[in-house]
Residue frames as qw, qx, qy, qz and C-alpha x, y, z in Angstrom:
[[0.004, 0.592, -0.796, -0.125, 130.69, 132.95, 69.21],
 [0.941, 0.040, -0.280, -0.185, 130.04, 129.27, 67.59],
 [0.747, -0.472, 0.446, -0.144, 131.57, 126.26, 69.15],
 [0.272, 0.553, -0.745, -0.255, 134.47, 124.33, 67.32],
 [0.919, 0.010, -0.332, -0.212, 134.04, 120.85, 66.12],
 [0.726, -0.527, 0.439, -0.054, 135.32, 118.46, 68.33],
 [0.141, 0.732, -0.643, -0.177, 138.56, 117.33, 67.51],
 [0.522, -0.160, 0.781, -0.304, 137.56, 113.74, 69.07],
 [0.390, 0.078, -0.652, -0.646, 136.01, 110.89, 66.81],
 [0.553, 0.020, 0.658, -0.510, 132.94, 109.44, 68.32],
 [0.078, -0.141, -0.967, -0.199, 130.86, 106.81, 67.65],
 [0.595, -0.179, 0.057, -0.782, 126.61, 106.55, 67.93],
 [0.178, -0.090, -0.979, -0.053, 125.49, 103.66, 69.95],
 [0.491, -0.298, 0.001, -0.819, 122.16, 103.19, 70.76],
 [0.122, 0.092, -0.897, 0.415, 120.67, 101.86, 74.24],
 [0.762, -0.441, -0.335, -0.336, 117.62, 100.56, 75.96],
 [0.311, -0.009, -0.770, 0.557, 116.73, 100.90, 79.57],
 [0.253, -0.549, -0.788, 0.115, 114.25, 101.64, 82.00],
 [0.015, 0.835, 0.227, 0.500, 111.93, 104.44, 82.56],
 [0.705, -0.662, -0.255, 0.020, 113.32, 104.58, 85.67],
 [0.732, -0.142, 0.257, 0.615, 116.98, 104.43, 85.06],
 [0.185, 0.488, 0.336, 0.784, 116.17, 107.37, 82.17],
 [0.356, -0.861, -0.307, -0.191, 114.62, 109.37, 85.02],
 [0.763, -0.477, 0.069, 0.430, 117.57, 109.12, 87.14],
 [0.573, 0.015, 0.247, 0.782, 119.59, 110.46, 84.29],
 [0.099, 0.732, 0.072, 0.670, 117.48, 113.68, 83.63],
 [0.578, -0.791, -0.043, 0.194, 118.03, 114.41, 87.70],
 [0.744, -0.309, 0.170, 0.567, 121.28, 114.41, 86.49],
 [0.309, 0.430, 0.313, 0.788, 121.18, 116.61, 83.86],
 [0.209, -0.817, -0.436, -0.314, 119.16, 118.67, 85.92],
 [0.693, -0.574, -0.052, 0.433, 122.33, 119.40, 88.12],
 [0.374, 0.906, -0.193, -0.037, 124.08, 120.95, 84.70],
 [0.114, -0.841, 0.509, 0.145, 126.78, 118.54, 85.47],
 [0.530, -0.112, 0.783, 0.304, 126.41, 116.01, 83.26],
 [0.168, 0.062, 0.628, 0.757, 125.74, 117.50, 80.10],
 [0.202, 0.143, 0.030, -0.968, 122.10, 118.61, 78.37],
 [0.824, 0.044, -0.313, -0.469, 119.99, 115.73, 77.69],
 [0.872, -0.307, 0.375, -0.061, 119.99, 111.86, 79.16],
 [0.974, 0.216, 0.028, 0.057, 121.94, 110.89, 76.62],
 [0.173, 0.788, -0.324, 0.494, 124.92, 112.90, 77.40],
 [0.434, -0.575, 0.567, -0.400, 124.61, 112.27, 81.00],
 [0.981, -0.064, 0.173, -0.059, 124.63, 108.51, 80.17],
 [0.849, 0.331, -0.156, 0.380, 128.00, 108.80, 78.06],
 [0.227, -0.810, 0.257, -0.475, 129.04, 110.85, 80.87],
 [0.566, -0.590, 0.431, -0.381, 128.82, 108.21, 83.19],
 [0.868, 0.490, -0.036, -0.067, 130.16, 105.80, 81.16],
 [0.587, 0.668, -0.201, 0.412, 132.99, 107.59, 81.02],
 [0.286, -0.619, 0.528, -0.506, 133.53, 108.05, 84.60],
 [0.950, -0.070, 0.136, -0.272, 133.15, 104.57, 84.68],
 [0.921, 0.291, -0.053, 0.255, 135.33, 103.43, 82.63],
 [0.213, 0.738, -0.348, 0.538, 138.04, 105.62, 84.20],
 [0.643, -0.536, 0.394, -0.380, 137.54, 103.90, 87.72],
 [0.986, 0.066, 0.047, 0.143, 137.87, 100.88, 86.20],
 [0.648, 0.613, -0.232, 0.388, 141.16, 101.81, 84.61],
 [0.079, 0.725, -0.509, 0.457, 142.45, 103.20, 87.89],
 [0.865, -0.228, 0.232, -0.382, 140.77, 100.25, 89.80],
 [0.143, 0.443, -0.850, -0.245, 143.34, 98.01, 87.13],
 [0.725, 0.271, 0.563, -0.289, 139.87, 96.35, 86.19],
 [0.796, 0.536, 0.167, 0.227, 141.13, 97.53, 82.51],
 [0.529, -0.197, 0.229, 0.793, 144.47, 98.64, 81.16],
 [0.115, -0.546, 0.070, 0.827, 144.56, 102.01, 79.36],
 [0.781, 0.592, 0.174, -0.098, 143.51, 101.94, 75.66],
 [0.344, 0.861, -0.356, 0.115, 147.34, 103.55, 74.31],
 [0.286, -0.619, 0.708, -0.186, 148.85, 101.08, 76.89],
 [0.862, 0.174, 0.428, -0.210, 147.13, 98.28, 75.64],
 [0.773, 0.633, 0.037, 0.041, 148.64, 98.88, 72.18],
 [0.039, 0.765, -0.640, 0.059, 152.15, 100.37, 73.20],
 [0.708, -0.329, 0.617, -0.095, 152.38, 96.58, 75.31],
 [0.910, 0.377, 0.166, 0.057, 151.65, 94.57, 71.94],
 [0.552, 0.771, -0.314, -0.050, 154.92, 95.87, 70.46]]
């Protein structure tokens, strides 16, 4: 069975960081629970980032941000 395109629209950023910091992230991948490569498990944690923040009310929602402007 193939895998359906993601419905999602992403972006490609590329990052620099330490060998160290890029170790750290295949451990993680090496758990199977942040995706299949470092670069996954970096927009992984990103994203669990950026979700703490949001519940932290370090940032506002993205869809709340824009509903407010009206």
């Amino acid at each position: 069975m193939t895998k359906s395109r993601n419905s999602v629209e992403t972006v490609i950023k590329r990052i620099s960081t330490t060998p160290m910091v890029e170790e750290y992230l295949y451990s993680l991948v090496r758990t199977g629970l942040y995706g299949k490569n470092p670069a996954e498990a970096a927009e992984r944690l990103i994203a669990e980032s950026i979700k703490s923040l949001i519940q932290e009310g370090f940032l506002v929602r993205k869809n709340e941000a824009e509903e407010s402007k009206d």
